[in-house]
C-alpha distance (Angstrom), angle and dihedral (degrees) to the residues before:
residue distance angle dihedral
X1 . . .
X2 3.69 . .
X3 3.67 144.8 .
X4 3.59 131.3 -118.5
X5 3.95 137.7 -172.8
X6 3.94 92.5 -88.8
X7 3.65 106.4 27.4
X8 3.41 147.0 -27.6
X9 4.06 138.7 -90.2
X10 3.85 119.1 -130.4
X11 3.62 124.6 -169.4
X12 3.87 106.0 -124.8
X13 3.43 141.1 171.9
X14 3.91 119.6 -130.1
X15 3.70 116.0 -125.8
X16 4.16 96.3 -158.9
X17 3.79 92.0 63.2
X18 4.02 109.3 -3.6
X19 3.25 102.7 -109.4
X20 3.79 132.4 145.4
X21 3.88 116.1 -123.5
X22 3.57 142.9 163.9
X23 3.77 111.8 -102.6
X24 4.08 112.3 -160.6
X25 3.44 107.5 -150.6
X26 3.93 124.8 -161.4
X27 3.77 125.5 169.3
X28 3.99 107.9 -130.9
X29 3.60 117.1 -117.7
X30 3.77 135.6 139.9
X31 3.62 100.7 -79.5
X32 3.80 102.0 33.7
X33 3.65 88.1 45.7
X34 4.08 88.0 72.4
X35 3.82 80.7 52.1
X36 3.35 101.9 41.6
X37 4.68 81.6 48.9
X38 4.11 85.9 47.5
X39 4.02 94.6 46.9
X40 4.30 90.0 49.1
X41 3.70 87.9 47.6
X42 3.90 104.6 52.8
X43 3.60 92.6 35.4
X44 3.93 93.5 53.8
X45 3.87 86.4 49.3
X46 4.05 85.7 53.4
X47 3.76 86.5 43.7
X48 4.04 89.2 66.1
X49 3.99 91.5 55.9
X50 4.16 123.1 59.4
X51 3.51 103.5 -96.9
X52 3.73 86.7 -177.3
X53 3.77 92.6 89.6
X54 4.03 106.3 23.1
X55 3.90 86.5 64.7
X56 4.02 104.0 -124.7
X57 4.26 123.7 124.0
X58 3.20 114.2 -60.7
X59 4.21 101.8 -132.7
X60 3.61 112.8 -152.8
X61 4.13 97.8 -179.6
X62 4.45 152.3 -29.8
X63 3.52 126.6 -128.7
X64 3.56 134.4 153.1
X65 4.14 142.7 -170.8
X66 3.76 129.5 -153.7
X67 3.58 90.3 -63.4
X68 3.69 120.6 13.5
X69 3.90 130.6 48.0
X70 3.85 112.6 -154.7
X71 3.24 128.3 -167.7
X72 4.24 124.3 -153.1
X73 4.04 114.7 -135.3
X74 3.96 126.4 163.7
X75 3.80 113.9 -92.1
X76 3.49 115.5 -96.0
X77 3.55 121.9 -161.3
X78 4.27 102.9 -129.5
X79 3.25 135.6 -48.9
X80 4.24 137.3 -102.8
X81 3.93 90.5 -92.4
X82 3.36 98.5 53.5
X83 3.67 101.0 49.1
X84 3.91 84.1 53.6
X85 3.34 88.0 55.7
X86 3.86 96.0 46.0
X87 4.07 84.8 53.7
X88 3.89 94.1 53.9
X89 3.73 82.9 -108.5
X90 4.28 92.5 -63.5
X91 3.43 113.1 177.0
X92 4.16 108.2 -95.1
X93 3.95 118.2 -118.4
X94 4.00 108.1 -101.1
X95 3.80 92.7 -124.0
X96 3.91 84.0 62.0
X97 3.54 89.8 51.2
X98 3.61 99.9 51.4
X99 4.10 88.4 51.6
X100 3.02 84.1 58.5
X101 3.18 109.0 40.7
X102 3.57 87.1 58.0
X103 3.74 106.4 51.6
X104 4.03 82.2 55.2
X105 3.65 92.9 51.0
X106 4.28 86.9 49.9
X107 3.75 81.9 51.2
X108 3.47 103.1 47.9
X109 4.06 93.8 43.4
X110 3.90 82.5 48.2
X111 4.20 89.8 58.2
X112 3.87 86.2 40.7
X113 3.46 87.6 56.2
X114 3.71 89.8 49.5
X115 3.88 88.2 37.1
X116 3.41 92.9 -125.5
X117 3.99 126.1 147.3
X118 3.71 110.4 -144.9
X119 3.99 85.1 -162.1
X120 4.01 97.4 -169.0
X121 3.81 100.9 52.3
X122 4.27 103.7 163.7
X123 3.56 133.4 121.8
X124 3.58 105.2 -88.0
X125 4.19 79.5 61.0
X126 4.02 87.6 53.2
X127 4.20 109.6 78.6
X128 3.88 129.1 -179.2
X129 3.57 123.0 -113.9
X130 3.94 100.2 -138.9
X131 4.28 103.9 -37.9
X132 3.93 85.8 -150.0
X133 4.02 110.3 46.2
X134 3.78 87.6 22.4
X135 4.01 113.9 33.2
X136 3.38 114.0 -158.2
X137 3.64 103.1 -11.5
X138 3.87 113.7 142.4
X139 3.68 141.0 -175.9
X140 3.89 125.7 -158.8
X141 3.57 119.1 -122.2
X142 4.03 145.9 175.5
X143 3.45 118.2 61.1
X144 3.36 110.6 174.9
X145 3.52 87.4 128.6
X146 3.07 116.3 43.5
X147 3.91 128.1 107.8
X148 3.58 141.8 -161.0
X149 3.56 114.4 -107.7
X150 3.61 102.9 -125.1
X151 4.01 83.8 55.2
X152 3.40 92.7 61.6
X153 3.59 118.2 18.7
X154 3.96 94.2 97.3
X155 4.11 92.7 50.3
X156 3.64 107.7 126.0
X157 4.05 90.4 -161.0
X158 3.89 107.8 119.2
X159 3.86 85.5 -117.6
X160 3.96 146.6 20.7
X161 3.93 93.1 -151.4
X162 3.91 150.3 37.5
X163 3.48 113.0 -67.9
């Protein structure tokens, strides 16, 4: 389904109860092993809250093998970027905007909440539920890196993120 710095996400079907997920798949090494740590972390503190309504991933499980971890999520449909793309780019209608605008801003007060930093908020991190039963409804995704704020609020580093 796509590809990502760290991994990439595989449509799959689950055999324990037949449905289709999003399987995150990241090949475990050194470095993206501290990622890999980080992404487990912050998504079993959003685990603890209803993600239902704050519009973020719903993440159903973890497990890895000798080389791969891979991480379960609900299938989303596709993400900001890509319906851009689909439109040649077209200006979207401001009502769209605003839903969405708002579902991100439920999201991001959700994380604040949580004090979590999603760190690599854009639209190819924004999906759509189901654009024809649900129009317009997103969920965030990805965090790989994010942080919790008391992990980082001391850094002296000029940023937290990719530029």
């Amino acid at each position: 389904m796509g590809q990502g710095t760290f991994g990439k996400v595989s449509k799959c079907w689950r055999g324990s109860d037949g449905e289709l997920v999003a399987v995150k798949i990241m090949k475990i090494d050194d470095h993206r092993n501290r990622v890999i740590q980080n992404e487990l972390k912050l998504i079993n503190a959003l685990s603890r809250t209803n993600v239902r309504t704050s519009h973020i991933v719903q993440f159903h499980e973890a497990f890895h093998d000798l080389t791969h971890y891979h991480l379960v999520f609900e299938l989303l449909e596709k993400n900001l970027h890509q319906l851009q793309k689909e439109t040649g780019f077209t200006p979207m209608a401001v009502g769209h905007i605003r839903t969405i605008t708002c579902q991100m801003i439920q999201a991001l007060a959700k994380l604040k909440d949580l004090t979590i930093i999603h760190a690599d908020l854009k639209p190819e991190n924004i999906m759509l539920v189901d654009q024809c039963r649900h129009p317009f409804r997103v969920k965030l995704i990805d965090f790989g890196s994010a942080s919790i704020f008391d992990e980082v609020r001391f850094v002296k580093e000029p940023y937290i993120q990719s530029r």
